[in-house]
C-alpha positions, 0 to 999 in steps of 0.5 A: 363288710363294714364290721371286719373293717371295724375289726381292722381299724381295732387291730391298728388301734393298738388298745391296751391288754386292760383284761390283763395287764392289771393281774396276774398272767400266764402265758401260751406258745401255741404249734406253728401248724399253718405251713408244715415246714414252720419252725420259727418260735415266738419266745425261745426257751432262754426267753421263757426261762428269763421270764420264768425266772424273774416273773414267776408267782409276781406277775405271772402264773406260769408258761403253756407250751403245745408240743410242735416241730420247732428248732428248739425240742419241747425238753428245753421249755421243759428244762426252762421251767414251762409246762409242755401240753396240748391244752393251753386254755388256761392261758391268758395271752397265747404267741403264735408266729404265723396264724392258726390254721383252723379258726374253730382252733381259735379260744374265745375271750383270749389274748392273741399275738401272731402275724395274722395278715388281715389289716390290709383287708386280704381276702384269704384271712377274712376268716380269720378276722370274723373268728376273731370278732364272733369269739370276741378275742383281742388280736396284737398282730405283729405287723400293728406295732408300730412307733411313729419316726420322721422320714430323713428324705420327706421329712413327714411322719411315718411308721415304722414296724417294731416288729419285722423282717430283719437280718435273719429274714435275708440270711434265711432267703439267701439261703433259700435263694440259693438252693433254689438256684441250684435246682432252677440250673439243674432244670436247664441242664446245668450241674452246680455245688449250688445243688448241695445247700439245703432250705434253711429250715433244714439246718442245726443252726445259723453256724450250721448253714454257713458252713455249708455255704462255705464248703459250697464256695470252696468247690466253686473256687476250686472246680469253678462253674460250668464252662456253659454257664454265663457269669451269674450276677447277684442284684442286691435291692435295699441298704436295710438289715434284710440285704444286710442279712442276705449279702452275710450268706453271700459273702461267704462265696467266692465274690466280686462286688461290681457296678452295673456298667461293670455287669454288662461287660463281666456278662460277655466274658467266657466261663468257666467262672471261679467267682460270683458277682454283686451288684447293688442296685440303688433306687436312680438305677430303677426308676426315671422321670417320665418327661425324658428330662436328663438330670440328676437323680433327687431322691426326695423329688421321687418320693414326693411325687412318685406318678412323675417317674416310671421304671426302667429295672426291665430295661436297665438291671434285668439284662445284666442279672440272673437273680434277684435279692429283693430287699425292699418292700 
């Protein structure tokens, strides 16, 4: 409807918090309780304490923190100086990472900052939006922040995400990625140390997870893959932090970097196999001009006139791959 686009366009429009950033504040971190799995926190503990710490009876009355199953225990905000408790109505600005999972939970005429996934009009948050506007609340989604930057290839004006998926975001997926593997082989019959690598939420920490990588890379080193199990070949998308963050966790397993003329070779030799392969798949690798002309591939040409390629990944990388790492958006 006309006035939910309205409320888009308010979300891009990136209004200034005039209700509160000329007074004195507080602030609320509210339970991530959209996925039942989710335990990602919008400020840390140390982020709270150093507010706390530098803010305190100056700019701002106090932090509001409702208990959840985040990978920090309530007892470090309360150790921090925040106050644990259900109800976060006195505070001024609430932080979420995810959105709320009832709307009715929604407090009118407050400030709220989540990923709220509604700005390109998607249709399961349009619920979400018309709270939003009936309980006159002001929403900062993540996703809206943004500066503008010059694109190095076009050389036009973009915006580029201030918030967004970094290294951690493919850190978590590879892990992910990889448990899912050992369970997707399981299902066609194959037993593999993959089955031993957790979903990363489950994990302590970071140092945790790896670990748990690296025993995983040790048995396949040792002990190798099952003779019946074809060479599998990891194809990484995108140079950004995201692939960075996934080639971390790969990395940690036993690996040999390959080319693509390389893949199809290593995909005819017999197992069993001590190693996993990478394989970086750059943007020439994926798509081709439509007209059949043979020529160099011209990045900028492609992203100024992208109706004149087509993709060739079904035909090109998906023969010679078994997973796909996608780091591009």
């Amino acid at each position: 409807s006309p006035r939910l686009r309205r409320g888009v366009n308010q979300i891009w429009s990136h209004r200034p918090a005039s209700a509160v950033l000329h007074r004195d504040i507080s602030i609320g971190i509210l339970r991530e309780n959209y996925d039942k799995w989710e335990r990602r926190v919008p400020i840390t503990p140390d982020h709270a304490k150093h507010l706390i710490d530098n803010y305190k009876g100056d700019k701002l009355t106090g932090i509001y923190v409702q208990p959840s199953q985040r990978i920090f225990p309530d007892s470090q905000y309360e150790k921090a100086g925040a106050i644990v408790t259900e109800d976060v109505s006195n505070a001024d600005i609430l932080l979420g990472v995810k959105r709320v999972a009832n709307e009715d939970d929604l407090i009118p005429d407050k400030t709220y900052m989540f990923f709220s996934h509604v700005i390109k009009g998607q249709s399961e948050n349009m619920e979400l939006l018309k709270a939003v506007l009936d309980k006159n609340i002001q929403l900062f989604d993540y996703e809206a922040i943004t500066e503008d930057v010059k694109d190095p290839t076009t050389g036009k004006l973009k915006k580029r995400r201030l918030v967004a998926f970094g290294k951690y975001a493919g850190i978590a997926g590879m892990i992910d990625t990889l448990q899912c593997l050992g369970r997707r082989l399981l299902a066609s019959g194959q037993s593999t140390p993959f089955l031993n690598c957790s979903p990363a939420y489950v994990y302590y920490d970071l140092d945790d997870a790896k670990r748990c990588i690296e025993e995983i890379g040790n048995h396949i080193e040792k002990d190798g893959l099952p003779v019946s199990l074809e060479p599998l070949v990891f194809a990484f998308t995108g140079n950004g932090n995201v692939t960075k963050g996934a080639l971390e966790i790969f990395k940690l397993l036993p690996h040999k970097m390959i080319t693509l003329e390389e893949a199809a070779e290593i995909k005819k030799t017999a197992g069993p196999h001590n190693r996993l392969y990478g394989l970086m798949v750059e943007q020439k690798d994926i798509v081709k001009k439509t007209d059949g002309v043979e020529e160099s591939f011209d990045v900028k040409h492609y992203r100024a006139n992208p109706s004149e390629y087509e993709s060739m990944f079904a035909s090109n990388v998906a023969p010679v791959c078994n997973v796909i790492v996608n780091g591009i958006y």
